[in-house]
N, CA, C and O atoms as CSV, one atom per row, in Angstrom:
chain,resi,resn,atom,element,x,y,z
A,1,UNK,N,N,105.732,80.981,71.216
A,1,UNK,CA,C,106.643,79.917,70.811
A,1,UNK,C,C,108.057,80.459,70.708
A,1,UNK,O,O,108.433,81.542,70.260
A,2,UNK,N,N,108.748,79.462,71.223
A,2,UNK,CA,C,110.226,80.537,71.114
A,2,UNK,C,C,111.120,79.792,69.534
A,2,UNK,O,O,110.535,79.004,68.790
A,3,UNK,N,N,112.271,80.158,69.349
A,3,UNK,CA,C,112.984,80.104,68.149
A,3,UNK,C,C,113.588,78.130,68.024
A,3,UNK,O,O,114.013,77.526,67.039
A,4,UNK,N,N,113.390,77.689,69.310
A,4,UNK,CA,C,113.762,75.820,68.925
A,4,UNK,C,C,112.421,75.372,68.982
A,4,UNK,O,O,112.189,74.340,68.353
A,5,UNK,N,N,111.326,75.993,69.690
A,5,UNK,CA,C,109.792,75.399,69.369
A,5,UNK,C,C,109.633,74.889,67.897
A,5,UNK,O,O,109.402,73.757,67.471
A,6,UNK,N,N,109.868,76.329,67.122
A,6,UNK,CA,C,109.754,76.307,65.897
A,6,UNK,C,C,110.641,75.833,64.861
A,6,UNK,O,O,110.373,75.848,63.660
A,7,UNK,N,N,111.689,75.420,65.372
A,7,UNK,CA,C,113.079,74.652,64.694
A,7,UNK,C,C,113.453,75.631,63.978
A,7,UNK,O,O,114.035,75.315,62.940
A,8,UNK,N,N,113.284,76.971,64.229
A,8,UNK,CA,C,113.566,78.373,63.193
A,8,UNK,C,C,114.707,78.296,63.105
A,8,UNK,O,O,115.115,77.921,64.204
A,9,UNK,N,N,116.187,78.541,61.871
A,9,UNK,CA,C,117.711,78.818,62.383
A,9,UNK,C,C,117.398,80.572,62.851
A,9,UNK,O,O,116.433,81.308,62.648
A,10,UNK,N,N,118.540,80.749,63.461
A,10,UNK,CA,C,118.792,82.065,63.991
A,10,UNK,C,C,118.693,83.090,62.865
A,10,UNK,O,O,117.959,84.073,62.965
A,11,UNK,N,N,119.347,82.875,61.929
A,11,UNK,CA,C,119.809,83.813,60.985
A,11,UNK,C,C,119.671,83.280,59.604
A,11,UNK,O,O,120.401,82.345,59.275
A,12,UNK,N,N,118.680,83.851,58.627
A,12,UNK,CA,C,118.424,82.983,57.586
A,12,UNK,C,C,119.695,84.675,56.584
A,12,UNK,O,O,119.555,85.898,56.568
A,13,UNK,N,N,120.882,83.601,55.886
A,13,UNK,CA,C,122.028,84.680,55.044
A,13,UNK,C,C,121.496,84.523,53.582
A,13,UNK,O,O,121.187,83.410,53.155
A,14,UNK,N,N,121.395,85.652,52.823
A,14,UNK,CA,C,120.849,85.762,51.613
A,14,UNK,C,C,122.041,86.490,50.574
A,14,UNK,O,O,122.104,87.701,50.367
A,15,UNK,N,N,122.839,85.592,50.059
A,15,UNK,CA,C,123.948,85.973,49.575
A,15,UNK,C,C,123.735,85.370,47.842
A,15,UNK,O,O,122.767,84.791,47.347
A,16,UNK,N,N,125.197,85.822,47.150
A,16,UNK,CA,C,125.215,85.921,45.679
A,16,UNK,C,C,125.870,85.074,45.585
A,16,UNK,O,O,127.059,85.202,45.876
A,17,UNK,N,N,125.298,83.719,45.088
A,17,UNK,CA,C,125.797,82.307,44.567
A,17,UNK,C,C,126.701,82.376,43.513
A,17,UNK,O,O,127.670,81.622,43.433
A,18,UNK,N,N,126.251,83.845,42.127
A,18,UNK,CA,C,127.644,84.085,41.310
A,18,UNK,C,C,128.478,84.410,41.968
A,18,UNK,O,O,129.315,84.363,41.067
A,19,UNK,N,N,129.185,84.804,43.022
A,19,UNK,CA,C,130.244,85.292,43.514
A,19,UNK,C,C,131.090,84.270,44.566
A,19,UNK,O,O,131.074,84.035,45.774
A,20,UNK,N,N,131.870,83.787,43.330
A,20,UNK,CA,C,132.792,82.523,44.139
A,20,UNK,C,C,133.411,82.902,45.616
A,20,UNK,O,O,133.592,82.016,46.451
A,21,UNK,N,N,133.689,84.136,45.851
A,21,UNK,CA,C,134.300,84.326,47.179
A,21,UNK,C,C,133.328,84.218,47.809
A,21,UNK,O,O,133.499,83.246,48.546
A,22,UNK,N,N,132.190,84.728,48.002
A,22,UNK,CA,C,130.829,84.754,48.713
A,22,UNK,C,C,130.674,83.240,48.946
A,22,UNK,O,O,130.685,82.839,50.110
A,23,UNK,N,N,130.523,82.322,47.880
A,23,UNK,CA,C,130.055,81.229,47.592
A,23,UNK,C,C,130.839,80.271,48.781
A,23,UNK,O,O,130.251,79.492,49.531
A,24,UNK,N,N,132.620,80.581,48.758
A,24,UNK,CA,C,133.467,80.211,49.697
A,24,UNK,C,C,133.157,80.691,50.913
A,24,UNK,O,O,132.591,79.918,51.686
A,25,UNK,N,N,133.289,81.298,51.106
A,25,UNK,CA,C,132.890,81.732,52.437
A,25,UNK,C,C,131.159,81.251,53.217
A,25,UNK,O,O,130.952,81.164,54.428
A,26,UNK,N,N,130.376,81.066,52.373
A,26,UNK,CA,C,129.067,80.013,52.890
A,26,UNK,C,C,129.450,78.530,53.355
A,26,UNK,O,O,128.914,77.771,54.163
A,27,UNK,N,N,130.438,78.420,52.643
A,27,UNK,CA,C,130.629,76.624,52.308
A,27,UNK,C,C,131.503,77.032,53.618
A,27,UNK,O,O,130.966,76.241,54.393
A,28,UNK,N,N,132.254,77.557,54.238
A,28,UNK,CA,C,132.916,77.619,55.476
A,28,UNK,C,C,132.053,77.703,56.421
A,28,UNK,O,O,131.979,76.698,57.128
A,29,UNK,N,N,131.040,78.986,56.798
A,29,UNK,CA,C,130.009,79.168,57.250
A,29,UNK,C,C,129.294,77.402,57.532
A,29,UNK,O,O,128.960,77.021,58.654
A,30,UNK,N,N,129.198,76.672,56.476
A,30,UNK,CA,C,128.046,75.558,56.551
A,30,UNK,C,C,129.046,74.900,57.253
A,30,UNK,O,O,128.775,74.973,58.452
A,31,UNK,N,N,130.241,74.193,57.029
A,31,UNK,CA,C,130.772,74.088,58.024
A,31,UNK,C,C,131.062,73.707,59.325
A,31,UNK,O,O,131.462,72.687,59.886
A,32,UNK,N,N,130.723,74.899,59.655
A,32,UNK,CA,C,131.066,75.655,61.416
A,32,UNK,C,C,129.620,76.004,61.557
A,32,UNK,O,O,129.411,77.039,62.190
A,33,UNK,N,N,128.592,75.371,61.108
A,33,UNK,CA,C,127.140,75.667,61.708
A,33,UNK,C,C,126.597,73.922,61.831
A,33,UNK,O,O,126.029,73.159,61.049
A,34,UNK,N,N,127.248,73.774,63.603
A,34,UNK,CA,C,126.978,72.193,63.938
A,34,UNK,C,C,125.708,72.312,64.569
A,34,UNK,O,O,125.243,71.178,64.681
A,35,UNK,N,N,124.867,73.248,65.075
A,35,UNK,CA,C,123.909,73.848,65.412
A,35,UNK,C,C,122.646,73.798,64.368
A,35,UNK,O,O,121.552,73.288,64.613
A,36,UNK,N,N,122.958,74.309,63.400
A,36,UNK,CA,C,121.695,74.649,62.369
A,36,UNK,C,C,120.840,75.562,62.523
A,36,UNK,O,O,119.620,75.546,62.363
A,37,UNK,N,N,121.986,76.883,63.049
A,37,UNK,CA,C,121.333,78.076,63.176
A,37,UNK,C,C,121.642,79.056,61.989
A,37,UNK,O,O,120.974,80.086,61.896
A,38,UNK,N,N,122.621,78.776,61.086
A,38,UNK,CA,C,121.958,79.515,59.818
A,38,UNK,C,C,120.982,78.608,58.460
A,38,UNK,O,O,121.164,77.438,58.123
A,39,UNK,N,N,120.109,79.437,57.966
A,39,UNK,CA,C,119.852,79.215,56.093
A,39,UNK,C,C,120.741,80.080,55.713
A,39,UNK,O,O,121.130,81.147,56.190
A,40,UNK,N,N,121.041,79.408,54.683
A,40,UNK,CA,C,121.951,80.299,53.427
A,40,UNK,C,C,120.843,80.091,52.293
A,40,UNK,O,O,120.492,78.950,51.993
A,41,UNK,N,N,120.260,81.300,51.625
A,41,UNK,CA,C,119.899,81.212,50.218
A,41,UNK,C,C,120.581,82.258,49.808
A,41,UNK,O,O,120.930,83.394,50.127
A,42,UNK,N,N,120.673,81.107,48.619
A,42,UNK,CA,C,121.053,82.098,46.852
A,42,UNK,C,C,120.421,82.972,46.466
A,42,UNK,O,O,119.459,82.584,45.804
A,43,UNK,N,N,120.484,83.764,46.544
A,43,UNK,CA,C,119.595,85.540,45.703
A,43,UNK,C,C,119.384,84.936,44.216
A,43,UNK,O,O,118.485,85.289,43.453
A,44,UNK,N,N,120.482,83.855,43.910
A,44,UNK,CA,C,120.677,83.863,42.199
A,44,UNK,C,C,119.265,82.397,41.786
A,44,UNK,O,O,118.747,82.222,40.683
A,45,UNK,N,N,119.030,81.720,42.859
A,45,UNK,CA,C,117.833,80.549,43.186
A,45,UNK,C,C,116.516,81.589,42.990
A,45,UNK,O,O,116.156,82.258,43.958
A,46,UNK,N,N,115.863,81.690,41.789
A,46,UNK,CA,C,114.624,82.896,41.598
A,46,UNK,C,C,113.664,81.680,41.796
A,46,UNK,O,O,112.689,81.915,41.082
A,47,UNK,N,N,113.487,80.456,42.455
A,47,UNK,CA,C,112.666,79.494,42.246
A,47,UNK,C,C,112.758,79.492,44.180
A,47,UNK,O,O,111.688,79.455,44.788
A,48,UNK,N,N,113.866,79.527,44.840
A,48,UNK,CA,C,113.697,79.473,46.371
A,48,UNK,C,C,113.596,80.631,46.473
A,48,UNK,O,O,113.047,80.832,47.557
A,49,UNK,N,N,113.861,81.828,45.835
A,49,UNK,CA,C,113.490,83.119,46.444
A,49,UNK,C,C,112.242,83.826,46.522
A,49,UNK,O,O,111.980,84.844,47.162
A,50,UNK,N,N,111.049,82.692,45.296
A,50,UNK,CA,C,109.597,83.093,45.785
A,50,UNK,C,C,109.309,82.496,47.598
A,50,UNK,O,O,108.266,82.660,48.231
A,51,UNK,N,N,110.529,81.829,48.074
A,51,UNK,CA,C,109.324,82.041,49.454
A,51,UNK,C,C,110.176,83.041,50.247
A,51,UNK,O,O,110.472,82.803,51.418
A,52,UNK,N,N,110.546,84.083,49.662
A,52,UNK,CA,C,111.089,85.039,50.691
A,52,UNK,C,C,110.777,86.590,50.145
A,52,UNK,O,O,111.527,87.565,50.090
A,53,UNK,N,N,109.640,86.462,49.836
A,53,UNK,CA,C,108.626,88.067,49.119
A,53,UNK,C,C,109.555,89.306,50.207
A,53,UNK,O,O,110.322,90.224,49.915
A,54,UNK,N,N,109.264,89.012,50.953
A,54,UNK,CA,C,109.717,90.083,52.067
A,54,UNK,C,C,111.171,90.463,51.698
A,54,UNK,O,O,111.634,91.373,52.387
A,55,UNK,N,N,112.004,89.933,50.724
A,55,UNK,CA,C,113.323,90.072,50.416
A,55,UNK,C,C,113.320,90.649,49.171
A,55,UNK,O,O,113.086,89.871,48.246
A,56,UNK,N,N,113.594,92.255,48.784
A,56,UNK,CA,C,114.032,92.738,47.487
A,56,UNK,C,C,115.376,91.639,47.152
A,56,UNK,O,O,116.209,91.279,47.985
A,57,UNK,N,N,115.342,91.382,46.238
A,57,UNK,CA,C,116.570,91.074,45.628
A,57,UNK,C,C,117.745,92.149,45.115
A,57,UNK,O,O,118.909,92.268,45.496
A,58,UNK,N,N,117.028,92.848,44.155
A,58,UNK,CA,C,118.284,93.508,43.625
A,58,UNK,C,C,118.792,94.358,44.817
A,58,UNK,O,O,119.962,94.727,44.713
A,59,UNK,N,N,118.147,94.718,45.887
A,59,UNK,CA,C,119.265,94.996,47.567
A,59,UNK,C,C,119.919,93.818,48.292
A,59,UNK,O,O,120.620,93.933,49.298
A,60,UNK,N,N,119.638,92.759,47.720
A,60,UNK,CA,C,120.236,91.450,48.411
A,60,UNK,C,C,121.566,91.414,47.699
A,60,UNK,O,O,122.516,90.793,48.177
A,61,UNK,N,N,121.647,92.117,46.490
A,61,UNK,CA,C,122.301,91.959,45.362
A,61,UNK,C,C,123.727,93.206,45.407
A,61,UNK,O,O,124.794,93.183,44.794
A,62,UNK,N,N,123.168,94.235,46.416
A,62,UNK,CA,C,123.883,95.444,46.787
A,62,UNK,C,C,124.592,95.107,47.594
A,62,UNK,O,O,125.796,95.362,47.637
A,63,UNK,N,N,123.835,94.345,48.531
A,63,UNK,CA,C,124.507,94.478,50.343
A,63,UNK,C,C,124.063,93.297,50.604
A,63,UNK,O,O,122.998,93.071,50.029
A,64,UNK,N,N,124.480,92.390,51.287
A,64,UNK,CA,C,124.643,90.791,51.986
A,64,UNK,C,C,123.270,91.047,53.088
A,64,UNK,O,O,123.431,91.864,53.995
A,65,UNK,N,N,122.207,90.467,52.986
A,65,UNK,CA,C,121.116,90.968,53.979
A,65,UNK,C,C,121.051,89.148,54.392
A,65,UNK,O,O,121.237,88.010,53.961
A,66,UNK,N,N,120.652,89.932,55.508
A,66,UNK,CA,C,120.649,88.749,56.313
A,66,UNK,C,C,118.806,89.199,57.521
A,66,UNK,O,O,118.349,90.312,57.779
A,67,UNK,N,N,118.295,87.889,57.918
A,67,UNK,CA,C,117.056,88.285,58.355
A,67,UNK,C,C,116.731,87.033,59.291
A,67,UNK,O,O,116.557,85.850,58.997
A,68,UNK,N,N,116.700,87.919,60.934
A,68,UNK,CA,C,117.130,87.036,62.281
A,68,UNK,C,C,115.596,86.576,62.176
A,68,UNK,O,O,114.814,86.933,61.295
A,69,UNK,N,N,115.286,85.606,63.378
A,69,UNK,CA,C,114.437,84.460,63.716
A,69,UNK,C,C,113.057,84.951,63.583
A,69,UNK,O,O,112.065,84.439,63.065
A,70,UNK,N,N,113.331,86.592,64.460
A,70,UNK,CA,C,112.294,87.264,64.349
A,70,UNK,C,C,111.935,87.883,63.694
A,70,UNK,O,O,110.981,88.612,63.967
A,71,UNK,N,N,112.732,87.883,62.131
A,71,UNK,CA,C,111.866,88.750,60.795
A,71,UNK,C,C,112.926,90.600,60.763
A,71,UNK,O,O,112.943,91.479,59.900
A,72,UNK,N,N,113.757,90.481,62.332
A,72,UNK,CA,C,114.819,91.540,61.866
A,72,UNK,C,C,115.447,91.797,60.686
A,72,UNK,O,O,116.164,90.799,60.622
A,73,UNK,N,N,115.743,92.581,59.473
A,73,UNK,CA,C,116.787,92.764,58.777
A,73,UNK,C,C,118.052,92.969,59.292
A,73,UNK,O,O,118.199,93.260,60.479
A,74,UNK,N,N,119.112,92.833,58.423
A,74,UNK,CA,C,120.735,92.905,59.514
A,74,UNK,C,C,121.312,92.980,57.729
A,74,UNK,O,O,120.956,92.372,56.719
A,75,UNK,N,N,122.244,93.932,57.969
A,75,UNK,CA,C,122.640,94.297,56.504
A,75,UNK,C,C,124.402,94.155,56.306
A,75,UNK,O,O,125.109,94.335,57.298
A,76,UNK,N,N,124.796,93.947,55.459
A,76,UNK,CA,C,126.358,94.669,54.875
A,76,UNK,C,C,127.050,93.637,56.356
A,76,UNK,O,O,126.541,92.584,56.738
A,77,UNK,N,N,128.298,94.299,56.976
A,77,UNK,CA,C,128.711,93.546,57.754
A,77,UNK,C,C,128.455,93.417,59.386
A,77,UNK,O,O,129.193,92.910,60.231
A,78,UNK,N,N,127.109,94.072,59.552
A,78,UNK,CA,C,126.227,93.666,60.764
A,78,UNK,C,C,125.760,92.313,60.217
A,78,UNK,O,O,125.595,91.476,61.104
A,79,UNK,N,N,125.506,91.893,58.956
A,79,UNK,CA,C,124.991,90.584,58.351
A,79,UNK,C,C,125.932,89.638,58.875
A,79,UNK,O,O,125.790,88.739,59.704
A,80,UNK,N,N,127.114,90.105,58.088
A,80,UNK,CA,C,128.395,88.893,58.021
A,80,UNK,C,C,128.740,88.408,59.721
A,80,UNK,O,O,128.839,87.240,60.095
A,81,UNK,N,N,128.873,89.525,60.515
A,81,UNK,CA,C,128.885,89.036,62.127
A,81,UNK,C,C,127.904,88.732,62.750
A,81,UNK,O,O,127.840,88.531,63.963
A,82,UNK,N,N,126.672,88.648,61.617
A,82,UNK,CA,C,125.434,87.628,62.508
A,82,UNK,C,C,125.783,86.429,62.371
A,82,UNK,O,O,125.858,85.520,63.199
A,83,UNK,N,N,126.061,86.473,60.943
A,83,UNK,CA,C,126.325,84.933,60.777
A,83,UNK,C,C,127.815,84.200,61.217
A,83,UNK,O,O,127.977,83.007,61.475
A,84,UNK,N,N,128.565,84.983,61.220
A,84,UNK,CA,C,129.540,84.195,61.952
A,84,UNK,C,C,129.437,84.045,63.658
A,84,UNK,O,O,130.268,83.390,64.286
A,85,UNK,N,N,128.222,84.795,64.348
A,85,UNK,CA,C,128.255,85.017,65.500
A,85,UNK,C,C,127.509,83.361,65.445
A,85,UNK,O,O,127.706,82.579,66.375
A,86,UNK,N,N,126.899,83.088,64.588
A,86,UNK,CA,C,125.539,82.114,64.790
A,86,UNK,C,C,126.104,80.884,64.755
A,86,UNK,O,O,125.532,79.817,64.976
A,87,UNK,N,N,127.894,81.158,64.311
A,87,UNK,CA,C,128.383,79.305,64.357
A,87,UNK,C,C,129.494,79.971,65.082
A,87,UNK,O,O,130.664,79.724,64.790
A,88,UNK,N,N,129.193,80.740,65.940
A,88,UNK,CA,C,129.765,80.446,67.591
A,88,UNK,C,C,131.170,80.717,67.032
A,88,UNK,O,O,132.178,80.176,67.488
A,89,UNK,N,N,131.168,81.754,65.826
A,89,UNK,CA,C,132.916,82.488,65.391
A,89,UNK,C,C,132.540,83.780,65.103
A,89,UNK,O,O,132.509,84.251,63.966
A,90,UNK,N,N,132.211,84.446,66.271
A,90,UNK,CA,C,131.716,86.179,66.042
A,90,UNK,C,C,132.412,86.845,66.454
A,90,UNK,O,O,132.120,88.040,66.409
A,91,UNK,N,N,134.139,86.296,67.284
A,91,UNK,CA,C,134.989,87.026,67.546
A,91,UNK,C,C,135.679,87.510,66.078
A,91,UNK,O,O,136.338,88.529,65.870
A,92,UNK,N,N,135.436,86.816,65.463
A,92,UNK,CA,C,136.416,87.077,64.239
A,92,UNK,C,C,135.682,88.225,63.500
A,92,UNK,O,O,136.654,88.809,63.022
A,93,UNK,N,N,134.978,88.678,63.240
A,93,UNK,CA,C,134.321,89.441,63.001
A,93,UNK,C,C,133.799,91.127,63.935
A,93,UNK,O,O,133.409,92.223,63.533
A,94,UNK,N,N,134.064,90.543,65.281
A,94,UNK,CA,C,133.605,91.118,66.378
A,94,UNK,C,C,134.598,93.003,66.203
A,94,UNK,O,O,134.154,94.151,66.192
A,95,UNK,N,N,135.449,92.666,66.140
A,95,UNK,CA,C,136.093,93.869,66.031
A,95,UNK,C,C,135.451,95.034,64.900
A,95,UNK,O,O,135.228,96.226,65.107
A,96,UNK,N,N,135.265,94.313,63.765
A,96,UNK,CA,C,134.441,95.261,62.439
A,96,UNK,C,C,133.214,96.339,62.708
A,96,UNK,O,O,132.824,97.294,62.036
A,97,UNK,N,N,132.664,95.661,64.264
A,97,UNK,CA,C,131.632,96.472,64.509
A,97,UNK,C,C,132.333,97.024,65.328
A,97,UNK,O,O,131.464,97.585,65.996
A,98,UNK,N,N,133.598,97.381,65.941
A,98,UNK,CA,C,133.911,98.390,67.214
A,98,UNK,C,C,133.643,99.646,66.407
A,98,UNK,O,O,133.825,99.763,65.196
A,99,UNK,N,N,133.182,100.575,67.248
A,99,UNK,CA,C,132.698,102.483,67.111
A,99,UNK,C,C,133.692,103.060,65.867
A,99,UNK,O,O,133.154,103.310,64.788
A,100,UNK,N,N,135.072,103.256,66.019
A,100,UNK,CA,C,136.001,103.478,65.284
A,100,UNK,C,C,136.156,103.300,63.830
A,100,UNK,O,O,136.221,104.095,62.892
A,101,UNK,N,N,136.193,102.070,63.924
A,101,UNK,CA,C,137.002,100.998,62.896
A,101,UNK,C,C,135.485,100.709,62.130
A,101,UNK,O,O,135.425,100.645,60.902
A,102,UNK,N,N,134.247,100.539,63.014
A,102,UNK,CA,C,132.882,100.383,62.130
A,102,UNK,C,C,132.793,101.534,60.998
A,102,UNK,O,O,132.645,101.115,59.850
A,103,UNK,N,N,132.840,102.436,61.114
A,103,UNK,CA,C,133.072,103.379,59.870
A,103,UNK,C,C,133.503,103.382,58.643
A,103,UNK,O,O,133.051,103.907,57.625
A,104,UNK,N,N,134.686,102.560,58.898
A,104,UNK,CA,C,135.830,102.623,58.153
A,104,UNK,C,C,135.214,101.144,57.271
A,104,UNK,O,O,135.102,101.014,56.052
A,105,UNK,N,N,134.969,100.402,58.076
A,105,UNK,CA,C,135.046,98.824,57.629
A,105,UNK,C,C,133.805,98.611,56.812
A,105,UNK,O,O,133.699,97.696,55.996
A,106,UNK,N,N,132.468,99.878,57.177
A,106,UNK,CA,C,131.350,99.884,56.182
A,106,UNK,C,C,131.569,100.178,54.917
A,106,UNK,O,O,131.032,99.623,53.958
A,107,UNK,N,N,132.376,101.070,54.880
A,107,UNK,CA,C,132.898,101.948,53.614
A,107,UNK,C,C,133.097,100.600,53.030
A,107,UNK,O,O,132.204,99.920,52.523
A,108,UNK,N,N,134.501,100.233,53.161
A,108,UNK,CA,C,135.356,99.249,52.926
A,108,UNK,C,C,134.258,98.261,51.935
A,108,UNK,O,O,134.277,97.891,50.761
A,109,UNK,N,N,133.529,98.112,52.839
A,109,UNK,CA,C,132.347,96.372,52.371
A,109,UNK,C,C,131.875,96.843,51.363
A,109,UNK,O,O,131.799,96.135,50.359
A,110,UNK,N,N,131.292,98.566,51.349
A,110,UNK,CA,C,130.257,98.493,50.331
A,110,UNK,C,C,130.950,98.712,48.880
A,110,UNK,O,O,130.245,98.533,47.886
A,111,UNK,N,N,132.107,99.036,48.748
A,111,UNK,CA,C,133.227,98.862,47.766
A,111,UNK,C,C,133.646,97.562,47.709
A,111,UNK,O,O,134.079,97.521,46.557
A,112,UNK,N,N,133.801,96.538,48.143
A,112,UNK,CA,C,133.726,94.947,47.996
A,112,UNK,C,C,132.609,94.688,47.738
A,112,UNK,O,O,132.836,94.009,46.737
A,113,UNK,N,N,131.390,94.677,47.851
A,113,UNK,CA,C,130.148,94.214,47.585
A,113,UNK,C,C,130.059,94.995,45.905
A,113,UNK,O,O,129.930,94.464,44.802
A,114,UNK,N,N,130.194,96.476,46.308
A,114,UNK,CA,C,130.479,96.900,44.281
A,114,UNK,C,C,131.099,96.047,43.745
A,114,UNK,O,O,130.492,95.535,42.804
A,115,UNK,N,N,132.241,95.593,43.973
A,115,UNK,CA,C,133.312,95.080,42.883
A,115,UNK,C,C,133.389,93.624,43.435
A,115,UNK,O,O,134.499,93.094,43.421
A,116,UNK,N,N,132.329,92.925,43.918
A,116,UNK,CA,C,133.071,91.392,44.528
A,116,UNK,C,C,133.234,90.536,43.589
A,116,UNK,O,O,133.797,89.511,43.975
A,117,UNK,N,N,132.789,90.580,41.844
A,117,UNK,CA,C,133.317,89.633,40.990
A,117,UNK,C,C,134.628,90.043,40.516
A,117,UNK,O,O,135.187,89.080,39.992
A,118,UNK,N,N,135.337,91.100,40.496
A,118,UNK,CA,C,136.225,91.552,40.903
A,118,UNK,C,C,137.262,91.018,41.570
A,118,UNK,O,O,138.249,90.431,41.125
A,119,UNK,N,N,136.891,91.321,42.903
A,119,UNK,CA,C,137.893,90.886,43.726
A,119,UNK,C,C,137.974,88.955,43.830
A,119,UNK,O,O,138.905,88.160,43.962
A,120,UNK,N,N,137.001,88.866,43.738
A,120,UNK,CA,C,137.085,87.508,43.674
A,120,UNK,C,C,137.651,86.703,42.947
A,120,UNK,O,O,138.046,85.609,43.349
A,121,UNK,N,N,137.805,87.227,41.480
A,121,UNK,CA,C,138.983,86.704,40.725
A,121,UNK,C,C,140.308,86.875,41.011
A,121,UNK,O,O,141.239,86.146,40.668
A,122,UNK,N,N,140.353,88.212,41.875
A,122,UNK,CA,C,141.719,88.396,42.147
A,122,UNK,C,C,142.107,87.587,43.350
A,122,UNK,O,O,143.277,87.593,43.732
A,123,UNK,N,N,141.237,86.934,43.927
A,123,UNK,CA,C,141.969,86.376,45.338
A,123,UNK,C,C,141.230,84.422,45.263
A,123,UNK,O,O,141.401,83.520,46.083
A,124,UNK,N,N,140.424,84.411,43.926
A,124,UNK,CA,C,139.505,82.606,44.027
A,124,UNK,C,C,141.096,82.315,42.588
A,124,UNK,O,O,142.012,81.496,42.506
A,125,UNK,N,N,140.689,83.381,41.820
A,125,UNK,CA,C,140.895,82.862,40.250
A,125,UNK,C,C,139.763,82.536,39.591
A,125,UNK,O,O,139.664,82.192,38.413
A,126,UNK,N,N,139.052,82.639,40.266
A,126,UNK,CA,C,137.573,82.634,39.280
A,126,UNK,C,C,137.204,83.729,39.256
A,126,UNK,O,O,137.763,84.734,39.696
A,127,UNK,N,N,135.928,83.592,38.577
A,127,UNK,CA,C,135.024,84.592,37.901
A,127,UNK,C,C,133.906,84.317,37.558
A,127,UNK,O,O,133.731,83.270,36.935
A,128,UNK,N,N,132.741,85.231,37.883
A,128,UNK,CA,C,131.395,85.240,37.335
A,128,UNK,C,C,131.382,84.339,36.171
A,128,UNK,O,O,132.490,83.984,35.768
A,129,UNK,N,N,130.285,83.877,35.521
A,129,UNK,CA,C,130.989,83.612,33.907
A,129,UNK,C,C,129.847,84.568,33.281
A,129,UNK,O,O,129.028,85.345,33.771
A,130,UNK,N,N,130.085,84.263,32.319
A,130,UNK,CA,C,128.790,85.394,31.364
A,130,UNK,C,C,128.075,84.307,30.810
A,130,UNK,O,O,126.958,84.586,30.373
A,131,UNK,N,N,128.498,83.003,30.714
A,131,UNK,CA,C,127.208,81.925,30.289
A,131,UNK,C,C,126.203,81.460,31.274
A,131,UNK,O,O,126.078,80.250,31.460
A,132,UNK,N,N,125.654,82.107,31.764
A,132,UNK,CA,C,124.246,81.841,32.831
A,132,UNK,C,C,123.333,81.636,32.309
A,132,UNK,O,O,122.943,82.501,31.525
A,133,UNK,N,N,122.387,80.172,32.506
A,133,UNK,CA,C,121.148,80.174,32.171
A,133,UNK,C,C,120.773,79.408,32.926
A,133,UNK,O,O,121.573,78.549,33.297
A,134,UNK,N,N,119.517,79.406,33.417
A,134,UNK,CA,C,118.512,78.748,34.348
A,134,UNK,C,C,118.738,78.815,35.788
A,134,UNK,O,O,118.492,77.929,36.608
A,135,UNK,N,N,119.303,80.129,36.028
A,135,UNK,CA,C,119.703,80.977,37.326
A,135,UNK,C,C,120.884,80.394,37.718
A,135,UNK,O,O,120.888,80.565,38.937
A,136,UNK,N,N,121.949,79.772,37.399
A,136,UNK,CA,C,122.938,79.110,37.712
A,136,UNK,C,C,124.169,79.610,36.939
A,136,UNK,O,O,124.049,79.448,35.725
A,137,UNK,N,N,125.280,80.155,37.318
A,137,UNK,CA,C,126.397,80.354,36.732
A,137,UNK,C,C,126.980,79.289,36.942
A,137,UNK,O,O,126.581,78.460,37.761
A,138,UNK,N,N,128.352,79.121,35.992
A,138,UNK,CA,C,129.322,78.134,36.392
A,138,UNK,C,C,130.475,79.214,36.219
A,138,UNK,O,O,130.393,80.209,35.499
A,139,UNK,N,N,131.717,78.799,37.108
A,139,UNK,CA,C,132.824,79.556,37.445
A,139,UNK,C,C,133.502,79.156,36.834
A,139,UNK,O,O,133.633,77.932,36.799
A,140,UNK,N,N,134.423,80.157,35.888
A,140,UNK,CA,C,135.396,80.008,35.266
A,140,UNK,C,C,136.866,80.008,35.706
A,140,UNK,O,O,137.203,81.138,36.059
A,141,UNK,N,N,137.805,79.136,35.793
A,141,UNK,CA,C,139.265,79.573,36.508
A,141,UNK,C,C,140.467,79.696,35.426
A,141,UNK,O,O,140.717,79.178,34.338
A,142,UNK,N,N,141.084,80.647,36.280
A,142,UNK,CA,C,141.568,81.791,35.810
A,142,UNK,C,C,142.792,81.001,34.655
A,142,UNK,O,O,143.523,81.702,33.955
């Protein structure tokens, strides 16, 4: 069976719903996916993330994992240019993986992925909040 037999999307993205920049950047992603070749789940959804056993969380929680049609893992920003490749905007991204600059730009992510409530206040005005209950934050602005 191939990947439209099965109405599979290409790229199911498993990102951090507390993290308003993350959060922005899906809602763009959804978007620019006229196709319906990505899922986006919430890592922070512990009720949709029982059907994805095959997914540690607290590494979903490290690094942006992303997991193609065929059950591939795709991590950090091989993730982020799956998914922008998958709504047909993977030039924008396309450069991050050149030989060179891929080095540099891994580093880069996994120090944004450390600090993305962080940075995210510095560039949304929001912030994580610290009142979370029932797997749901609400964002505080600044």
């Amino acid at each position: 069976m191939t990947q439209s037999t099965l109405n599979l999307p290409a790229l199911t993205l498993f990102y951090d719903g507390f993290c308003p920049l993350c959060v922005n950047e899906m809602a763009t992603l959804t978007k620019l996916d006229r196709s319906g070749n990505l899922q986006l789940v919430d890592i922070q959804n512990a009720d949709l993330m029982q059907n994805f056993p095959q997914i540690d969380i607290e590494n979903a929680g490290r690094i942006l994992t992303g997991q193609t049609a065929d059950g591939q893992l795709v991590l950090g920003l091989d993730a982020t240019h799956a998914a922008w490749s998958a709504v047909g905007k993977g030039h924008r991204t396309a450069w991050l993986r050149w030989p060179v600059i891929r080095f540099f730009a891994d580093k880069a992510y996994l120090w944004f992925a450390a600090n993305r409530y962080r940075v995210s206040y510095w560039l949304t005005g929001k912030s994580r909040s610290d009142n979370c209950s029932s797997g749901y934050c609400e964002t505080k602005q600044k």
